[in-house]
SEKOLDREN-848020 format. One record per residue (C-alpha): chain; x, y, z; residue in three letters. Coordinates in Angstrom, 1 decimal, padded with zeros to 4 digits. Layout:
% residues N
{kemi:A u:X v:Y w:Z roti:ALA}
...
This chain:
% residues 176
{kemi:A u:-083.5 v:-017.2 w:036.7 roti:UNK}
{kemi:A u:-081.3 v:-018.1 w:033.8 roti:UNK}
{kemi:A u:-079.6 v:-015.3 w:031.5 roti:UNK}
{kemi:A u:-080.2 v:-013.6 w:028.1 roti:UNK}
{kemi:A u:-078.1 v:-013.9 w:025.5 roti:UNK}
{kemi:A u:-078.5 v:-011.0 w:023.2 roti:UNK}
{kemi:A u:-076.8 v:-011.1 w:019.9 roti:UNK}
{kemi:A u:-076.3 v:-007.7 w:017.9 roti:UNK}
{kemi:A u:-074.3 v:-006.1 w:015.3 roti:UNK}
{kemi:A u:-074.9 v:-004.8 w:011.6 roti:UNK}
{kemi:A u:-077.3 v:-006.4 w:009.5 roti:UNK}
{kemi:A u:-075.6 v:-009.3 w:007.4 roti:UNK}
{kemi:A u:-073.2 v:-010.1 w:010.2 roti:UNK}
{kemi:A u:-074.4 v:-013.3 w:011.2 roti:UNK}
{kemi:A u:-076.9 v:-012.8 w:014.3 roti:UNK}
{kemi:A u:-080.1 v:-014.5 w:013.0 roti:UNK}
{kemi:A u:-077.8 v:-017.3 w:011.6 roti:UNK}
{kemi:A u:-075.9 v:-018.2 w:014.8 roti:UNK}
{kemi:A u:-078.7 v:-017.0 w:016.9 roti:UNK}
{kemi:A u:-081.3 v:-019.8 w:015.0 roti:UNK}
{kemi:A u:-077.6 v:-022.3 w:015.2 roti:UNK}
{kemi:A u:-077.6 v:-021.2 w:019.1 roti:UNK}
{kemi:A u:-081.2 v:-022.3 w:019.6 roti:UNK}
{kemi:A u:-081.4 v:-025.4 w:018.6 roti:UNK}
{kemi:A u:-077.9 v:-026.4 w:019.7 roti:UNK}
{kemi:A u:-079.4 v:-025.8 w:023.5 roti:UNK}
{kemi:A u:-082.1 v:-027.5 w:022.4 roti:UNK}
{kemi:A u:-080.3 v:-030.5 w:021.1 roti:UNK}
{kemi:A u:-078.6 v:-030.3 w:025.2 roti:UNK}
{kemi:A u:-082.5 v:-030.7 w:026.3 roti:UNK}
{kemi:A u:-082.3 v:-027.0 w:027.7 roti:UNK}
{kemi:A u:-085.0 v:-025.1 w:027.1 roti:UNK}
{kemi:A u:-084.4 v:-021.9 w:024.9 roti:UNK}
{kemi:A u:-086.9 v:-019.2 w:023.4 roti:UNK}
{kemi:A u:-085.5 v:-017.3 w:020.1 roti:UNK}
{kemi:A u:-086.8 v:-013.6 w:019.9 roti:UNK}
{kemi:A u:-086.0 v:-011.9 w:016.5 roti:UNK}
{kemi:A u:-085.6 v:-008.0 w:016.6 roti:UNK}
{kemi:A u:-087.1 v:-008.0 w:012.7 roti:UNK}
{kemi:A u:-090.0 v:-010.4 w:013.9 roti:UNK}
{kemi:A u:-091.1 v:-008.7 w:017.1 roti:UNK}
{kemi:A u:-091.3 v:-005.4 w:015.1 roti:UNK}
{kemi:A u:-094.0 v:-006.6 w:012.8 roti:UNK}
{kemi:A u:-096.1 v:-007.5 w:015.8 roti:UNK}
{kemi:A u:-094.8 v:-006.2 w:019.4 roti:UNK}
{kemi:A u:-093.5 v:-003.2 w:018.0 roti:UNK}
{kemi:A u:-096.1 v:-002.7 w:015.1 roti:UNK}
{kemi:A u:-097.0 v:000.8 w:016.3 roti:UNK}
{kemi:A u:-093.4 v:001.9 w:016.3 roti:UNK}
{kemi:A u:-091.7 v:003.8 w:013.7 roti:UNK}
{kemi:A u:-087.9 v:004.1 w:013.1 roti:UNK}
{kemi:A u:-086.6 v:007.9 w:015.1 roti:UNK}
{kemi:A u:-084.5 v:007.1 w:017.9 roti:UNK}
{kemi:A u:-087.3 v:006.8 w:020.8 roti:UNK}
{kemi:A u:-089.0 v:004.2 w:019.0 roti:UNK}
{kemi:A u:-085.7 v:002.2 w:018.5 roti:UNK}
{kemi:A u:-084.8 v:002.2 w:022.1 roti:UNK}
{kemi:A u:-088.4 v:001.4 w:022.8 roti:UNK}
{kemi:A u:-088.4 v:-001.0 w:020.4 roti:UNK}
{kemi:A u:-085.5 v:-002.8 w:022.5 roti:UNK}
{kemi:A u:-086.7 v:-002.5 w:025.8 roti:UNK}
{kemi:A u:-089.9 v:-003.9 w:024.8 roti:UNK}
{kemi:A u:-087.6 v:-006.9 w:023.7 roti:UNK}
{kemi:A u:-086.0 v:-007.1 w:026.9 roti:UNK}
{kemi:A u:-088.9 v:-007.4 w:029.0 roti:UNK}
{kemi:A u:-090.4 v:-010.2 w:027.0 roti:UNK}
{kemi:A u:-086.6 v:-011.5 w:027.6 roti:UNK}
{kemi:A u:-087.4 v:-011.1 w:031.2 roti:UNK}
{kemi:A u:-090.1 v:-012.8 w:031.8 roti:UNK}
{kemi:A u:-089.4 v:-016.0 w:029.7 roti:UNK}
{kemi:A u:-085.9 v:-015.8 w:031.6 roti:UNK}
{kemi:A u:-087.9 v:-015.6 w:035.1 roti:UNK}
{kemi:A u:-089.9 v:-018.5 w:034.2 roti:UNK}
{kemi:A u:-086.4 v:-020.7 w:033.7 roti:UNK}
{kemi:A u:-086.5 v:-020.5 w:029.8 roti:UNK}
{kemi:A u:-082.9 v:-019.0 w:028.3 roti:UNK}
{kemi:A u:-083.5 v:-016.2 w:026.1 roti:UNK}
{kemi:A u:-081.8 v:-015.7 w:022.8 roti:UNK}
{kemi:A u:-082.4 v:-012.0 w:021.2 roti:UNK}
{kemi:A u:-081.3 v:-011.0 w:017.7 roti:UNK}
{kemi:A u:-081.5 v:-007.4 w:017.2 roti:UNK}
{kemi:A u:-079.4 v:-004.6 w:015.6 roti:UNK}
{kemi:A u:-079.0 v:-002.5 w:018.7 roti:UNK}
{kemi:A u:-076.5 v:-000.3 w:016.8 roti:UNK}
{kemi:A u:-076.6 v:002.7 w:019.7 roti:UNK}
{kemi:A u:-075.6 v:003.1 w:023.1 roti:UNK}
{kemi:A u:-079.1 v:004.4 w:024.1 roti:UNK}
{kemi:A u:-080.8 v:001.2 w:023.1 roti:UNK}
{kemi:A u:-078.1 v:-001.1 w:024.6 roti:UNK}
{kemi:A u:-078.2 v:000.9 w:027.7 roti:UNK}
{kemi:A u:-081.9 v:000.6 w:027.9 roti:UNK}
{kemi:A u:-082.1 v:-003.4 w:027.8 roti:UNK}
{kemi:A u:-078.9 v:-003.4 w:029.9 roti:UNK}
{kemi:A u:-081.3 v:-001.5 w:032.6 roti:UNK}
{kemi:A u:-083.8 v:-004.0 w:031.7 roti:UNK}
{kemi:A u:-081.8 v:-007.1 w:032.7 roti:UNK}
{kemi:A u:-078.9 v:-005.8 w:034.8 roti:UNK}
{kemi:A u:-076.6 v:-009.2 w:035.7 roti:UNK}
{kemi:A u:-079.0 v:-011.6 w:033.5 roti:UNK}
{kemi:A u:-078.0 v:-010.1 w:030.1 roti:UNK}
{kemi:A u:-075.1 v:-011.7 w:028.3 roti:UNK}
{kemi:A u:-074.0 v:-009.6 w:025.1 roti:UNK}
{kemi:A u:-072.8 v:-011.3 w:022.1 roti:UNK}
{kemi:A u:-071.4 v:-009.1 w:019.6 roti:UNK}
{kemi:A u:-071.7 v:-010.6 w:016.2 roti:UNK}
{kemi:A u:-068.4 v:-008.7 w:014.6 roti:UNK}
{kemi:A u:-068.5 v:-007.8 w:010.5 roti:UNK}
{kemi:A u:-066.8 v:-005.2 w:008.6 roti:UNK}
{kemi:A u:-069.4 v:-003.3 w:006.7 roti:UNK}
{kemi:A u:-068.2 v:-004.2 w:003.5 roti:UNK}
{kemi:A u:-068.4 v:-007.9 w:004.0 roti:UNK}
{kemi:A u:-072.3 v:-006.9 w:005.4 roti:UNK}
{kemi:A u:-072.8 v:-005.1 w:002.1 roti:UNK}
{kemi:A u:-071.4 v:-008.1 w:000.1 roti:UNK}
{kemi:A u:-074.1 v:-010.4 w:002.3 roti:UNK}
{kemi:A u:-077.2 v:-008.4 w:002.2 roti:UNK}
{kemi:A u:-079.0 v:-011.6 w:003.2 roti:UNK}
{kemi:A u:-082.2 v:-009.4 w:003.9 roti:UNK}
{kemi:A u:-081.8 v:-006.9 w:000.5 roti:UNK}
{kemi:A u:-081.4 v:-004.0 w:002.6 roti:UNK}
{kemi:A u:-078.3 v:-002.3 w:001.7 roti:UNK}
{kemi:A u:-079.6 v:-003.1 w:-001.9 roti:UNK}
{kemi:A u:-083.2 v:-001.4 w:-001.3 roti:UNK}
{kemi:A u:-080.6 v:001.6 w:000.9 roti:UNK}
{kemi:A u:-078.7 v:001.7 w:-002.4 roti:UNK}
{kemi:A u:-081.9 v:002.6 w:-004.1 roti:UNK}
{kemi:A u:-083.3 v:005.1 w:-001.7 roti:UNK}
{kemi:A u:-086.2 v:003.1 w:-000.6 roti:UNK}
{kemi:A u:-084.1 v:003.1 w:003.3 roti:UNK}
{kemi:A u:-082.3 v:006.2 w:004.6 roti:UNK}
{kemi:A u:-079.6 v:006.1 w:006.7 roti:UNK}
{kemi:A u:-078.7 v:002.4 w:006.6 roti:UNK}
{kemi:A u:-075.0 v:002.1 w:005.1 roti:UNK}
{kemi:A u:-073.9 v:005.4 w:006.8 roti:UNK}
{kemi:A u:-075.9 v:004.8 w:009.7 roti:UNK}
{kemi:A u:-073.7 v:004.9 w:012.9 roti:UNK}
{kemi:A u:-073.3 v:001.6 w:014.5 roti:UNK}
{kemi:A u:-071.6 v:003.1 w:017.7 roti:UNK}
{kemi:A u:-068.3 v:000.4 w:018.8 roti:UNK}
{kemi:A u:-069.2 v:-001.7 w:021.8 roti:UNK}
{kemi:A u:-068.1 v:-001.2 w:025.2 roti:UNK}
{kemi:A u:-065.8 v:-003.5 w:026.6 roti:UNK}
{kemi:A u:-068.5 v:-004.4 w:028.6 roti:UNK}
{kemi:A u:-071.4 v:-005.0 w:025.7 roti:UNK}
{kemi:A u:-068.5 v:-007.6 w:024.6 roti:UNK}
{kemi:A u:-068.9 v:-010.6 w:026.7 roti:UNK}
{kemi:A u:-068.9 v:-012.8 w:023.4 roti:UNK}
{kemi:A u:-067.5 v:-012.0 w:020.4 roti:UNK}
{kemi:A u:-067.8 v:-013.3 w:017.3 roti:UNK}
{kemi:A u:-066.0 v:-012.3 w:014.4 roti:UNK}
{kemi:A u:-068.2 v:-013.6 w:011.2 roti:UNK}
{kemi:A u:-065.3 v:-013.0 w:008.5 roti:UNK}
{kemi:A u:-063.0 v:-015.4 w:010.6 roti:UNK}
{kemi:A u:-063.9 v:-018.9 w:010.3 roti:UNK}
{kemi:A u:-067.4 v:-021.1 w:008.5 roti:UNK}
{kemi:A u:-070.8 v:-020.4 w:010.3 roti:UNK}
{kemi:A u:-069.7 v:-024.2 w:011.9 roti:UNK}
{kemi:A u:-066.6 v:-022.3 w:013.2 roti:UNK}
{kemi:A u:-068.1 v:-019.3 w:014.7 roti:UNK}
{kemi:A u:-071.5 v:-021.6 w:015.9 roti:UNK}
{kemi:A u:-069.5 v:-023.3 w:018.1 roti:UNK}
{kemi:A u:-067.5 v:-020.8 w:019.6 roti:UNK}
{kemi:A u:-070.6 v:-019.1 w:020.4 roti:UNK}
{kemi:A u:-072.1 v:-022.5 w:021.6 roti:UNK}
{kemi:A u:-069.2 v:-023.2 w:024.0 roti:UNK}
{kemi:A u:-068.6 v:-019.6 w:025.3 roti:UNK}
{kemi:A u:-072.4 v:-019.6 w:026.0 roti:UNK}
{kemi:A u:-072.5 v:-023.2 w:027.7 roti:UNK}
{kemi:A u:-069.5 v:-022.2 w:030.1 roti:UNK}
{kemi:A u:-072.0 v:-018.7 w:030.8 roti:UNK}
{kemi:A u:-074.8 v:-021.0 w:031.8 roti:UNK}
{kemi:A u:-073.2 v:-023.8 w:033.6 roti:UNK}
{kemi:A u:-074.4 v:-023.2 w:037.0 roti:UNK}
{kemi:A u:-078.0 v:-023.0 w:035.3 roti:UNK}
{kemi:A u:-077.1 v:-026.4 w:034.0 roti:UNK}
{kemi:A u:-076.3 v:-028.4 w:037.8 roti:UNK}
């Protein structure tokens, strides 16, 4: 069984980006690597869940089993998700216990709000989302910081492969 890596922070801080970057660089090593995107699984595994607090957390561990099982078949897992409270991060680290790697993908809110890759500070700006600029992304614990990768320091090539090389020294007994 190989680990998950599971990449979260605010929206516009660079998860999907390094997460897609992570993916295809394990790929490139011939190691075999399945992407799950929080944002994707929603509009299909988690179709029938709204947005209150129990339906985030189940949202995630949802997301973790699926990480599970494509971890127990000898596949690595990379997750992209938002994760921004302890409730959901404790439910996928009861999920995957000593598999799960977090990677916390580190921007300041205002560089996020200057990103706004997906438009949704913009749409929060014009009330069509509540809750998303002021919404509480609780700090990480020390340990929900295994990797961490500071967007606003370094290019995406910078910051792609520290990821890469913290996450290849994480799976090098996988790799004998």
């Amino acid at each position: 069984m190989t680990k998950v890596f599971w990449l979260f922070g605010r929206s516009g801080a660079g998860k999907t980006t390094l997460a897609n970057r992570l993916r295809d660089g394990l790929r490139d090593r011939r190691l075999p690597v399945f992407f799950i995107d929080g944002d994707l699984a929603r509009s299909g595994l988690s179709s029938d869940l709204g947005y209150h607090p129990g339906a985030r957390t189940e949202h995630h561990r949802r997301i973790a089993e699926v990480a599970r099982m494509v971890a127990e078949q000898g596949i690595i897992p990379v997750v992209a998700t938002m994760a921004p409270e302890y409730e959901q991060r404790d439910q996928v680290s009861k999920t995957l216990g000593d598999q799960l790697v977090w990677v916390f993908v580190d921007a300041p809110l205002d560089e996020c709000l200057r990103r706004d890759p997906k438009g949704l500070y913009k749409q929060a700006k014009e009330g069509k989302i509540r809750n998303l600029i002021e919404y509480p992304f609780q700090t990480p614990r020390p340990e929900e910081r295994q990797i961490m990768i500071n967007t606003t320091i370094g290019g995406v090539d910078e910051c792609y492969q520290r990821l890469l090389d913290e996450t290849l020294a994480k799976l090098s007994d996988y790799m004998i």
